[in-house]
KOLKE-437075 format. One record per residue (C-alpha): residue number from 1; residue in three letters; chain; x, z, y. Coordinates in Angstrom, 1 decimal. Layout:
// residues N
REC    nr   rest   kette        u        w        v
REC   NUM    ALA       A        X        Z        Y
...
// end
This chain:
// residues 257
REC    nr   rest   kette        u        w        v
REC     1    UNK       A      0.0      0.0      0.0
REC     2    UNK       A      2.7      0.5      2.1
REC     3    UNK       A      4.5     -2.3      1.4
REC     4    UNK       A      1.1     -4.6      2.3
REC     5    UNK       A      1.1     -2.4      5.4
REC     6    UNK       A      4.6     -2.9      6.2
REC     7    UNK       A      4.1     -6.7      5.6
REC     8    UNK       A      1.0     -7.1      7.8
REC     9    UNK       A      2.9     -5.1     10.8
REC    10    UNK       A      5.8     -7.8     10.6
REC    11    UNK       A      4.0    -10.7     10.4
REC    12    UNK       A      1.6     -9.6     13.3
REC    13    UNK       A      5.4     -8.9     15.1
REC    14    UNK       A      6.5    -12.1     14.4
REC    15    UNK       A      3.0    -13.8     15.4
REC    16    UNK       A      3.1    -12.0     19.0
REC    17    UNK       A      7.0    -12.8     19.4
REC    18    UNK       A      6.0    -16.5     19.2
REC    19    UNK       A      3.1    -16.1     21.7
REC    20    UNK       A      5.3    -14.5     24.0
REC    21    UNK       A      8.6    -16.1     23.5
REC    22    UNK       A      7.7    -19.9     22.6
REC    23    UNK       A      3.9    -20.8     23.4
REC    24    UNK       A      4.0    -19.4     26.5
REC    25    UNK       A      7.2    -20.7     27.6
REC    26    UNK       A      6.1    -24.2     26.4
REC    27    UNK       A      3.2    -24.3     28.1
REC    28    UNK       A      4.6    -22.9     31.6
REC    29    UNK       A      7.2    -25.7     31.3
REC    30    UNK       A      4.4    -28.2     30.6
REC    31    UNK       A      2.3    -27.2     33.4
REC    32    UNK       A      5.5    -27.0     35.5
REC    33    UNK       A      6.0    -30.9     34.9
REC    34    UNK       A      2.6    -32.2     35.4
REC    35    UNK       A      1.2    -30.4     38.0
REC    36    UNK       A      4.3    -31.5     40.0
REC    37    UNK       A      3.1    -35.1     39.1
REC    38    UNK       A     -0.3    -34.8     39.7
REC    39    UNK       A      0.3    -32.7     42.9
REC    40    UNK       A      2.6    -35.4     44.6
REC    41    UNK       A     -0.3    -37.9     43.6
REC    42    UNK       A     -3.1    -36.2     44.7
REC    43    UNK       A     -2.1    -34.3     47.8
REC    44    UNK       A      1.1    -35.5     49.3
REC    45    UNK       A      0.1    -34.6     52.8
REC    46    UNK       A      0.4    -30.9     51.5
REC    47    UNK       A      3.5    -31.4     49.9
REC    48    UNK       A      5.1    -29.3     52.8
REC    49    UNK       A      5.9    -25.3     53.0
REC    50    UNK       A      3.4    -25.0     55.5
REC    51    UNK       A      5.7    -23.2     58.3
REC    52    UNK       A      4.4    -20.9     60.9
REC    53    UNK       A      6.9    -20.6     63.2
REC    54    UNK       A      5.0    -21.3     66.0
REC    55    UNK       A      2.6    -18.4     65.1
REC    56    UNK       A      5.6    -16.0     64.9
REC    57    UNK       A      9.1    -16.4     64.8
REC    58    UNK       A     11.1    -12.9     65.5
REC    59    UNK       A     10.7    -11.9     62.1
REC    60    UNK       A     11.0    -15.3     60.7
REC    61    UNK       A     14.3    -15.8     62.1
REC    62    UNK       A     16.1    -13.0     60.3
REC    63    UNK       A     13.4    -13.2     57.2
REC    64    UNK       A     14.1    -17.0     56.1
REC    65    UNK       A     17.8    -17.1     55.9
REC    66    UNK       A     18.1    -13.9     54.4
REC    67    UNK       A     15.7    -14.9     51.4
REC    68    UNK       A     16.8    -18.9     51.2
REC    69    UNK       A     20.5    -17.7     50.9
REC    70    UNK       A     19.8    -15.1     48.3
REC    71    UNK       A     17.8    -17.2     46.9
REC    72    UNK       A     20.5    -19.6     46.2
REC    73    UNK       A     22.8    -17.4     45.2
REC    74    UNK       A     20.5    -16.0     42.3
REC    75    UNK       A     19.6    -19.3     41.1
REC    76    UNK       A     23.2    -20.5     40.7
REC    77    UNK       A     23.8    -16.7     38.8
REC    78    UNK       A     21.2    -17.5     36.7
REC    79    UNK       A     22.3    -21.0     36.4
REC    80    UNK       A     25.7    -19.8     35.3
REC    81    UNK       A     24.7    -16.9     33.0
REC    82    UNK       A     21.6    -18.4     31.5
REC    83    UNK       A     23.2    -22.1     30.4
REC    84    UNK       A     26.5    -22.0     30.2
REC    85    UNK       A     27.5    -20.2     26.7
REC    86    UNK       A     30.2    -17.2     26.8
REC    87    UNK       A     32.4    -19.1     24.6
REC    88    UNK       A     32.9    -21.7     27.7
REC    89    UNK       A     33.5    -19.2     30.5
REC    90    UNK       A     36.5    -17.6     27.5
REC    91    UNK       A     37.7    -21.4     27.2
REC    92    UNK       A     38.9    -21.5     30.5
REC    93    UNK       A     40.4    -18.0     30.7
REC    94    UNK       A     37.1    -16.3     32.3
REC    95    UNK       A     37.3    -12.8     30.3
REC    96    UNK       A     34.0    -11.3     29.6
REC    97    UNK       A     34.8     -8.0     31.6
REC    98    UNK       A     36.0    -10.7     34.6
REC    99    UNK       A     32.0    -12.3     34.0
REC   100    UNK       A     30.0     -9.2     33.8
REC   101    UNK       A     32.2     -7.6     37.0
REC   102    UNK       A     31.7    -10.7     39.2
REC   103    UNK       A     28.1    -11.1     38.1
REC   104    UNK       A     27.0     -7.5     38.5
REC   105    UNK       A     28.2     -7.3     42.0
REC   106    UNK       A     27.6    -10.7     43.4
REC   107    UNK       A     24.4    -10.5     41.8
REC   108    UNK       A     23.5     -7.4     43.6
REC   109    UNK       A     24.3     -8.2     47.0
REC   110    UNK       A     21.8    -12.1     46.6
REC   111    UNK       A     19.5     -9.8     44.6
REC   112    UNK       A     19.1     -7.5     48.1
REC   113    UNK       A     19.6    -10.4     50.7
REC   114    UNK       A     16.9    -12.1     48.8
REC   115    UNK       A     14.4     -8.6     48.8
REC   116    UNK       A     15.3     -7.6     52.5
REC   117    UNK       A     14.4    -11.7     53.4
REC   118    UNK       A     11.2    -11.5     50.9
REC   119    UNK       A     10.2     -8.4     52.3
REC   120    UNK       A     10.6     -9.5     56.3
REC   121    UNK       A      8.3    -12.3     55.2
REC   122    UNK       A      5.8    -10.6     53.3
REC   123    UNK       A      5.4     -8.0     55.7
REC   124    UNK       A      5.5    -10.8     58.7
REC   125    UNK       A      2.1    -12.2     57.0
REC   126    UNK       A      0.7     -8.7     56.5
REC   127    UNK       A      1.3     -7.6     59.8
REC   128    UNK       A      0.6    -10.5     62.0
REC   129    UNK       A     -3.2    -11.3     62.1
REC   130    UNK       A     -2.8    -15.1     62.9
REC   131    UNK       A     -0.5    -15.6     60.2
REC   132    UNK       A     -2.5    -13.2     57.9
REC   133    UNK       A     -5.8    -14.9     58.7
REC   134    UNK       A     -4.0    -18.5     57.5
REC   135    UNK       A     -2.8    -17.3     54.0
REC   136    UNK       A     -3.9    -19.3     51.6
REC   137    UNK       A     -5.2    -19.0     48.0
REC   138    UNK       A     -2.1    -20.0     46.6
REC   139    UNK       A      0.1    -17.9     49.2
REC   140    UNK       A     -1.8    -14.8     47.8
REC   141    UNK       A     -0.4    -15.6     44.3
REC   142    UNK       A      2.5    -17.0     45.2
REC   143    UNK       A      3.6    -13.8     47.2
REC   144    UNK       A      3.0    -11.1     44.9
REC   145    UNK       A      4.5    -13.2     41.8
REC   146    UNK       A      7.2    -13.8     43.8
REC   147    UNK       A      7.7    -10.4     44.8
REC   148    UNK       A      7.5     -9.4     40.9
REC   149    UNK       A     10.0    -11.7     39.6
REC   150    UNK       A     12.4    -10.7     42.2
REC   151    UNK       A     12.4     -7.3     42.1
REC   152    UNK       A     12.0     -6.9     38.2
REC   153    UNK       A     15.1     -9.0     38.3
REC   154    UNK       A     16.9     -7.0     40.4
REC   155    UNK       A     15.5     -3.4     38.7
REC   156    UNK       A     16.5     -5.0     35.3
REC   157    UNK       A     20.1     -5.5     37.1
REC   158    UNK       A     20.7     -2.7     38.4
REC   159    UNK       A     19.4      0.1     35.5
REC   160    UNK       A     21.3     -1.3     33.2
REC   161    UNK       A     24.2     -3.0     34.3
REC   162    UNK       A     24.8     -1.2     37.7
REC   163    UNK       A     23.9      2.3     36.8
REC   164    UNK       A     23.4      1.8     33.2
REC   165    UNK       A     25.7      1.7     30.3
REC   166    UNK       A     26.1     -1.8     30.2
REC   167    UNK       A     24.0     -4.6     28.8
REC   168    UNK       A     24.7     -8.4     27.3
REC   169    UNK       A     22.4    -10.7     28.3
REC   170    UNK       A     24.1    -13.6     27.5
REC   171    UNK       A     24.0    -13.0     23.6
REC   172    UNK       A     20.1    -12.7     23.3
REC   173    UNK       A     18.4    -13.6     26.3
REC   174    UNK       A     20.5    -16.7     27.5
REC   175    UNK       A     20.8    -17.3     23.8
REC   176    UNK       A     16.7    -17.7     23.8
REC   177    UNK       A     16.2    -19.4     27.1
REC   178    UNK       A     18.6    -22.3     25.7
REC   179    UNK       A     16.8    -22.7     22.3
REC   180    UNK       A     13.8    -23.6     24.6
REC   181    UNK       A     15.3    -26.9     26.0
REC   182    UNK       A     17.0    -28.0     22.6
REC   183    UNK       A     13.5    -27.7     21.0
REC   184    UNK       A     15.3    -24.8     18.5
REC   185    UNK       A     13.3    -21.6     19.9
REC   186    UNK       A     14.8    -18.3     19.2
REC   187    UNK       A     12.0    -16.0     19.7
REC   188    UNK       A     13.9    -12.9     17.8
REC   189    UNK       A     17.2    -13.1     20.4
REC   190    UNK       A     15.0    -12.0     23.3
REC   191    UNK       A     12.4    -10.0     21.2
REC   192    UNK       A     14.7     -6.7     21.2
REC   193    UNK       A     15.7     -7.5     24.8
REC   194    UNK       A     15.3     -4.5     27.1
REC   195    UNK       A     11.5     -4.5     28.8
REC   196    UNK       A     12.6     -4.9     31.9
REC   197    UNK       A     14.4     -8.0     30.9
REC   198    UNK       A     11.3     -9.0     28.8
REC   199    UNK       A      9.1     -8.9     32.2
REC   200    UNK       A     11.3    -10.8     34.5
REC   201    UNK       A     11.8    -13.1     32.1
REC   202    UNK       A      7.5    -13.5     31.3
REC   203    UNK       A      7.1    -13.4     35.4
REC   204    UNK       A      9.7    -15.6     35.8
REC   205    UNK       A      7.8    -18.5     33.8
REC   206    UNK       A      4.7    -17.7     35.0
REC   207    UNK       A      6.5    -18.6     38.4
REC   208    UNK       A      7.1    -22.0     37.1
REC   209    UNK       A      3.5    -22.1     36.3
REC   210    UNK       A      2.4    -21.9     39.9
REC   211    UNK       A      5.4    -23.2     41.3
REC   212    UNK       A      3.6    -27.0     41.4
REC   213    UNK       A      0.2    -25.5     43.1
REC   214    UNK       A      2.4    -23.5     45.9
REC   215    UNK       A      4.4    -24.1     48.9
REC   216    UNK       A      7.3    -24.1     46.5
REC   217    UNK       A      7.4    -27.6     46.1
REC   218    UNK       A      8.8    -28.3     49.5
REC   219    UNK       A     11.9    -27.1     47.4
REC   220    UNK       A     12.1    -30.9     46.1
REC   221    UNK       A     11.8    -32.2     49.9
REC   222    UNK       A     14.7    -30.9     51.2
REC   223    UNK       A     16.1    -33.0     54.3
REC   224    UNK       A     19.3    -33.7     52.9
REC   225    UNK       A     19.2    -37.3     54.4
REC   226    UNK       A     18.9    -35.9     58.3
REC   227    UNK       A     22.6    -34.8     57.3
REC   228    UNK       A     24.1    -38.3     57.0
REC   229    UNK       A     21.2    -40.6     59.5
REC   230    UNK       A     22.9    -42.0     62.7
REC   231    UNK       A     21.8    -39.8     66.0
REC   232    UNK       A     18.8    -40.6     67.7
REC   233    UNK       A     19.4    -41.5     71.1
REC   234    UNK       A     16.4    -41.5     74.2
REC   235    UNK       A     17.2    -43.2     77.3
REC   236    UNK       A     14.8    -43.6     80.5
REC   237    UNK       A     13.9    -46.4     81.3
REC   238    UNK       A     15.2    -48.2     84.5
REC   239    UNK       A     12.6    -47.7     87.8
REC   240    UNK       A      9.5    -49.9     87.5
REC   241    UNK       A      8.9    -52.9     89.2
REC   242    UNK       A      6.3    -53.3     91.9
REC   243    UNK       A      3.6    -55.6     90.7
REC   244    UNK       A      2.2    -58.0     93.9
REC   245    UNK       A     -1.5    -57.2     94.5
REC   246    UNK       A     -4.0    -59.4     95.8
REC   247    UNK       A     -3.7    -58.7     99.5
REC   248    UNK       A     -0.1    -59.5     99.5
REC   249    UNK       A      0.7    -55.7     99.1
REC   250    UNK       A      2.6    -54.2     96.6
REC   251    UNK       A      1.5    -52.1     93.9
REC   252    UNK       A      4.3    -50.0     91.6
REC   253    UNK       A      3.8    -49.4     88.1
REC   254    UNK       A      5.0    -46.2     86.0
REC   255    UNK       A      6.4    -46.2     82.8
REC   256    UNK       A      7.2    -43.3     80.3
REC   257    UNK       A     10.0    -42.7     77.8
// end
């Protein structure tokens, strides 16, 4: 009996580790890649982040770099720690003490430029009625979502690499998150993953999810051509030329630049 018992409690394991770690995944990716395609062909006139700087801009000013640098930084981290495998960063004489140091810290200082920026911009929208009063639908999940991924990230981070003993990420989580694009899901290296990890990782997709339906999408809009497009120049134009009139008078005519 309990052997049967035993069994059943495994398999039901098993059965909500595939949920969690593959279907769910999967079908955040998929909706990730479509909605992007049907967003760009059903509403590219909202394909924009919808600024609101003219509504407010003393808070934005500080708020936005703060959160687009961090923002950067943690997505080349994750790049780095979630894709490439250990046994490259040991190939070219990266020790794994050298990683984790370098990560930890670095990490920790994007992790709080990008909270201090996300917070200066959530609490902008909060506390400004005109900007509160345009929030959207999808701002009001895209916020608190946002706001979750981020700072279970950085809580995962910091209780148990920063103040923690220690914790590998890189042989189970980053080991799992690369099955999924290979099409070889590794639901059981992530499964005994810390919870904290577990969450950001769950939020994190669910991100992806909404990402398409959001103001996130002016992510794949950046100007990078204004960088390298000629200067526009405006000239007036010369004074206008007076135009003869009937009576012999003349009559001058105005022009605009």
């Amino acid at each position: 009996m309990n052997v049967s018992l035993a069994a059943a409690a495994a398999a039901s394991a098993r059965g909500a580790d595939l949920l969690l770690w593959v279907a769910v995944p999967y079908v955040c990716l998929a909706v990730f890649a479509v909605g992007h395609v049907w967003r760009y062909r059903q509403d590219q006139f909202g394909w924009t982040s919808r600024t609101s700087q003219l509504l407010e801009h003393r808070w934005l000013r500080f708020g936005s770099p703060l959160f687009h640098v961090g923002a950067f930084m943690v997505i080349a981290g994750h790049v780095v720690g979630l894709a490439i495998p250990d046994s490259w960063t040991d190939t070219v004489g990266i020790t794994e003490h050298a990683y984790h140091t370098t990560a930890v810290w670095a990490g920790s200082v994007a992790g709080v430029a990008m909270v201090a920026g996300l917070g200066m911009l959530c609490a902008r929208r909060l506390l400004t009625r005109r900007i509160r009063l345009g929030t959207d639908r999808s701002d009001k999940l895209l916020f608190p979502l946002l706001s979750a991924t981020v700072v279970l990230g950085i809580t995962a981070t910091s209780a148990h690499n920063v103040f923690g003993a220690g914790y590998d990420y890189r042989s189970t989580v980053s080991v799992w998150f690369r099955g999924l694009f290979v099409l070889q899901p590794r639901p059981e290296a992530v499964a005994g993953a810390p919870l904290l990890f577990q969450l950001h990782a769950l939020s994190a997709f669910l991100l992806f999810a909404a990402w398409p339906f959001t103001r996130l999408v002016h992510v794949w809009s950046a100007p990078i051509g204004y960088l390298a497009r000629p200067y526009l120049v405006y000239r007036r134009r010369g004074a206008p030329a007076a135009a003869p009139t009937t009576t012999g008078r003349t009559q001058s005519t105005s022009g605009f630049g």
